[in-house]
C-alpha positions as CSV (number, residue, x, y, z in Angstrom):
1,X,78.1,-57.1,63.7
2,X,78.3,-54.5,66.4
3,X,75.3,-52.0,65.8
4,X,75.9,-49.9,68.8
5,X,77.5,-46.4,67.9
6,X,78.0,-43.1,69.6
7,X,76.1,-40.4,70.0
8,X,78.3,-38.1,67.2
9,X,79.1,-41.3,65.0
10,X,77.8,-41.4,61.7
11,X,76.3,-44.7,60.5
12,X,75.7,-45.7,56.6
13,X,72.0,-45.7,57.0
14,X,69.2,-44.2,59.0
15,X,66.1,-45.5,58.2
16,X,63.0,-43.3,59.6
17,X,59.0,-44.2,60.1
18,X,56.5,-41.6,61.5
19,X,54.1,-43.6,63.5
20,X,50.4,-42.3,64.3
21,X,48.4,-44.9,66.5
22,X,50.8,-48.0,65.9
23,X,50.6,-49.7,68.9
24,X,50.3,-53.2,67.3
25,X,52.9,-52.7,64.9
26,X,56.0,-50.9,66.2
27,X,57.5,-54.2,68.3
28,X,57.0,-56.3,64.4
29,X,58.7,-53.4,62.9
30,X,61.2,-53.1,64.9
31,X,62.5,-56.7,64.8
32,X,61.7,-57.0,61.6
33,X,64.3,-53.8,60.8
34,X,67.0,-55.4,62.8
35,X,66.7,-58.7,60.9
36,X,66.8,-57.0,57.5
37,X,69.8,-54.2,58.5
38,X,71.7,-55.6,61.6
39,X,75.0,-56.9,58.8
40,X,74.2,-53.6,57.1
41,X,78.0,-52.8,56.6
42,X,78.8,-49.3,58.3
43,X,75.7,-49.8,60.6
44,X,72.4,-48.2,61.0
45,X,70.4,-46.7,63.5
46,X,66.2,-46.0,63.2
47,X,64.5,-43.2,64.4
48,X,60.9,-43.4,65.1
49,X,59.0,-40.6,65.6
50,X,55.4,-40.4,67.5
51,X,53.3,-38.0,65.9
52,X,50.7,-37.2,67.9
53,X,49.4,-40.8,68.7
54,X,46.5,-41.3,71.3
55,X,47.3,-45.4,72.0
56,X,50.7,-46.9,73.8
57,X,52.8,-46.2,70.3
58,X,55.4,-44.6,72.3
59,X,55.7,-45.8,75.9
60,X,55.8,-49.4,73.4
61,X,58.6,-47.9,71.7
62,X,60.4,-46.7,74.4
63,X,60.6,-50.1,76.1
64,X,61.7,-51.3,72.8
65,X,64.7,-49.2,72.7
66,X,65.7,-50.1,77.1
67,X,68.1,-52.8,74.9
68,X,68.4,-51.3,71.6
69,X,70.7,-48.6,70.9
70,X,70.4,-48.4,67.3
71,X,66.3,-47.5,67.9
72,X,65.5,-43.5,69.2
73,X,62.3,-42.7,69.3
74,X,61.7,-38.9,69.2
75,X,58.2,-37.1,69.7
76,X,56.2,-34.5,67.6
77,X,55.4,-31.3,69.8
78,X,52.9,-28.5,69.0
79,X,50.4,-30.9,67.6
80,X,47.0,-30.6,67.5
81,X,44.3,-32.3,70.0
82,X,43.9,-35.8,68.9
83,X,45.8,-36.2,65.7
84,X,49.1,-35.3,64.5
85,X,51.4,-33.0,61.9
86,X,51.8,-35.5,59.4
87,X,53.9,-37.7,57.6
88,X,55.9,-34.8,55.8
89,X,56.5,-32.7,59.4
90,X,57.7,-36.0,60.6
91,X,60.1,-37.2,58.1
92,X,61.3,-33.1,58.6
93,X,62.0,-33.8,62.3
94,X,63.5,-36.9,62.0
95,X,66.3,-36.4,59.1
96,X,67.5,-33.5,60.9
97,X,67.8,-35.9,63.8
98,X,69.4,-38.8,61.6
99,X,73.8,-39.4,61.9
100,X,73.2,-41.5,58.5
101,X,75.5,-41.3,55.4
102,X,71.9,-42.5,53.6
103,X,68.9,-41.8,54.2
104,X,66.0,-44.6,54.3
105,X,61.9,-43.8,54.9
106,X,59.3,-46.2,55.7
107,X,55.8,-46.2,56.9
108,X,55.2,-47.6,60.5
109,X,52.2,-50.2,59.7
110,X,53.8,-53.2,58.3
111,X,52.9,-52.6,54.7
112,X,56.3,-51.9,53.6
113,X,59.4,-55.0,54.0
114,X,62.4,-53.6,55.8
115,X,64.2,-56.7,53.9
116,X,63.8,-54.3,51.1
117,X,66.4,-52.4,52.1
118,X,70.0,-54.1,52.1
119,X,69.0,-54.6,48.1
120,X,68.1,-50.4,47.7
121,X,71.3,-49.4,49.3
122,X,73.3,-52.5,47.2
123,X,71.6,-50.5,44.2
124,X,72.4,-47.5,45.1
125,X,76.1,-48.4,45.2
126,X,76.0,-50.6,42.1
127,X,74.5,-48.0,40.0
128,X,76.3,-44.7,41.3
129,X,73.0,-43.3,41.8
130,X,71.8,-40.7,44.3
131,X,67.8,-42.2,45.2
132,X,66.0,-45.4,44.5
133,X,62.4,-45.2,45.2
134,X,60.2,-48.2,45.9
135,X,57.5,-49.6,43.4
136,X,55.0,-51.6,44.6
137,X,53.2,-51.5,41.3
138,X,53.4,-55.0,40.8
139,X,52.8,-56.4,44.2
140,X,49.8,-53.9,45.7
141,X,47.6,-55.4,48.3
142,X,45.1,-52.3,48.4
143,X,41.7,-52.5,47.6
144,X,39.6,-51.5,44.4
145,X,39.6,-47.6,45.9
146,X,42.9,-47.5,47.1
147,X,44.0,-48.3,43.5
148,X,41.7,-46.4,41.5
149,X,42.7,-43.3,43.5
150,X,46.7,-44.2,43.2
151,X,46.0,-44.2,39.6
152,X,44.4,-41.1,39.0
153,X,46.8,-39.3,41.3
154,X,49.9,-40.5,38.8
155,X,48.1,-39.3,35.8
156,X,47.6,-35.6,37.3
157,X,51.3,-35.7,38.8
158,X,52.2,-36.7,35.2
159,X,50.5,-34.2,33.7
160,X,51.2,-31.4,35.8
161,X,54.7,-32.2,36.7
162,X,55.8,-34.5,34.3
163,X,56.6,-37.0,37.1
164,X,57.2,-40.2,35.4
165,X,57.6,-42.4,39.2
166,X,55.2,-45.4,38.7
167,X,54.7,-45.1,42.6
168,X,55.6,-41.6,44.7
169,X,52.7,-43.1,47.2
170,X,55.2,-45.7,48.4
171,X,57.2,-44.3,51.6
172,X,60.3,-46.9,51.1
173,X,63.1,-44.9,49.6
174,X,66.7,-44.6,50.3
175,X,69.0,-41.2,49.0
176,X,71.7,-39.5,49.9
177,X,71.7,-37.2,52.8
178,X,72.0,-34.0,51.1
179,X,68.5,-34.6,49.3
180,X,66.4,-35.5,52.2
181,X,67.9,-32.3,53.9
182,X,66.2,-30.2,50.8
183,X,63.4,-31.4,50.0
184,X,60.9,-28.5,51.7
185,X,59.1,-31.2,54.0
186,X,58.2,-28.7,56.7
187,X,55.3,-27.9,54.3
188,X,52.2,-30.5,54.3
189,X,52.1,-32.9,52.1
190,X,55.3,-33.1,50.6
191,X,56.4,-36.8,51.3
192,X,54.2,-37.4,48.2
193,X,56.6,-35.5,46.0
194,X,60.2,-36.5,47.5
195,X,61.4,-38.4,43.8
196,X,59.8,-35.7,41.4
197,X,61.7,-32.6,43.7
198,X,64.7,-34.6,43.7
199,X,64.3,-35.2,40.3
200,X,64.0,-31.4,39.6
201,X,67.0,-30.6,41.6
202,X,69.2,-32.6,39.4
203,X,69.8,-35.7,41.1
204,X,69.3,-38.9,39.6
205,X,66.6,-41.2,40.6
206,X,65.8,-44.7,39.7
207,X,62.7,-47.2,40.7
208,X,63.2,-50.7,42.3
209,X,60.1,-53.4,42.9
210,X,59.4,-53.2,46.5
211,X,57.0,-55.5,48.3
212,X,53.8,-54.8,49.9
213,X,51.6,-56.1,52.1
214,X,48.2,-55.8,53.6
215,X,47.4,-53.9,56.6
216,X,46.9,-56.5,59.9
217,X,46.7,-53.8,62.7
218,X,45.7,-50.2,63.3
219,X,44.0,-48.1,60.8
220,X,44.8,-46.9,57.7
221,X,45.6,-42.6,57.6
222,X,44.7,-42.0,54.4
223,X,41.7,-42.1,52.1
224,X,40.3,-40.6,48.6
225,X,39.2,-37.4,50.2
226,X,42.0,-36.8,52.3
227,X,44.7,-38.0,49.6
228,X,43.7,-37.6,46.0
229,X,42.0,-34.6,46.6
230,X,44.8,-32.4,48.4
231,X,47.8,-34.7,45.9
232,X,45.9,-33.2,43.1
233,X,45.9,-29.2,44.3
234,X,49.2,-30.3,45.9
235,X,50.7,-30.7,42.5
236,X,50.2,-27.2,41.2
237,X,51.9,-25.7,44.5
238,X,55.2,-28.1,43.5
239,X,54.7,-26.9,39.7
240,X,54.8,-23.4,40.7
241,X,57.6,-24.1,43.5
242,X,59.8,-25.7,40.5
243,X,59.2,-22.2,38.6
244,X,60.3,-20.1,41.6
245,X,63.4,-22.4,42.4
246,X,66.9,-20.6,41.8
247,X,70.2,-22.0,42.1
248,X,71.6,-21.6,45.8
249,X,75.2,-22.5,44.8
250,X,77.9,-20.2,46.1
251,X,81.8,-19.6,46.7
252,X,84.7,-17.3,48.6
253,X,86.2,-14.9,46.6
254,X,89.6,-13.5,47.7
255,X,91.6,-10.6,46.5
256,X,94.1,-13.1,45.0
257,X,91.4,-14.2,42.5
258,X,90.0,-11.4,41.5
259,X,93.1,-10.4,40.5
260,X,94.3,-13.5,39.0
């Protein structure tokens, strides 16, 4: 299948990772993505974005994508000195960028499968649904930490939010366009709450066992004090967000209506 489109084209999916200091994983990724969407029917296109990264993550990419015009790697700006805007500033940056019919997200170290995919979308259609979220529940390859605080983080969200996703920590999703263009991601910290907001905007959203593996390169962003800690006061900003949230629906009115 030809997967080389147009600038202006639209595609069926664009799948999008933020990469921080991913030097050893992007080429993997990238193959790996090609392997597991290349028959996509209606094509795809991925859209890496740099953010902020001090190693070769981007000049790697950018050889990468001499020979591969479904891959455009895109840069952060405005970041700050040695570290970048995060995963929720760029997933913001790069669905504005994105052509796709669907929208995909993945995490740049290898620990989620791109052959994941073709089965979310195949869901997706199947079920008439609008977003199916990953869940790694079953398959984790974190340690004793990395679990404990996962845990404790879904038993605030539940209690604060009533968020009933087994597994909002797991970036491999796929929804329709018009969600990931309103979920508020230019504020930090979001990505953790994509299913609950879409949720609480009235779309439907089901769960589908993902895979997951261990980390083999680069180091890992995220820990209990820079993850549980903020999730947890995190929740209560999306709580009171939910409360504040009016309905933005609209339409023309002309003269021959109001009369009618």
């Amino acid at each position: 299948m030809n997967t080389e489109h147009t600038q202006d084209a639209t595609v069926r999916l664009s799948l999008i990772a933020p990469a921080h200091d991913e030097e050893d994983n992007v080429q993997p990724l990238v193959e790996e993505v090609h392997a597991a969407l290349s028959e996509l029917p209606g094509g795809f296109e991925f859209i890496v974005i740099d953010d902020g990264s001090n190693d070769e993550t981007r000049s790697r990419l950018l050889d990468l994508a001499k020979d591969r015009p479904w891959l455009h790697v895109m840069r952060m700006t405005n970041t700050p000195e040695g570290r970048g805007n995060g995963q929720s500033a760029a997933f913001h940056a790069g669905i504005r960028a994105a052509r796709g019919e669907l929208i995909a997200l993945i995490d740049a170290d290898l620990q989620n499968d791109p052959a994941d995919l073709p089965r979310m979308v195949a869901l997706l259609d199947e079920r008439k649904v609008d977003f199916v979220q990953g869940d790694r529940s079953a398959n984790r390859r974190d340690n004793i930490v990395r679990r404990a605080s996962s845990w404790v983080g879904r038993f605030f969200r539940r209690l604060i939010l009533g968020d009933s996703i087994r597994d909002t920590g797991c970036s491999l999703r796929v929804m329709k366009r018009e969600i990931a263009l309103r979920i508020p991601l230019e504020f930090r910290g979001m990505h953790r709450f994509i299913p609950v907001t879409a949720r609480q905007l009235g779309y439907e959203v089901i769960e589908m066992p993902a895979s997951h593996r261990p980390r083999i390169a680069g180091e890992a962003k995220y820990g209990i004090w820079n993850r549980a800690i903020p999730g947890l006061i995190d929740c209560f900003a999306v709580r009171w967000m939910r409360g504040r949230r009016r309905p933005t629906s609209s339409e023309s009115c002309t003269p021959q209506q109001e009369a009618d």
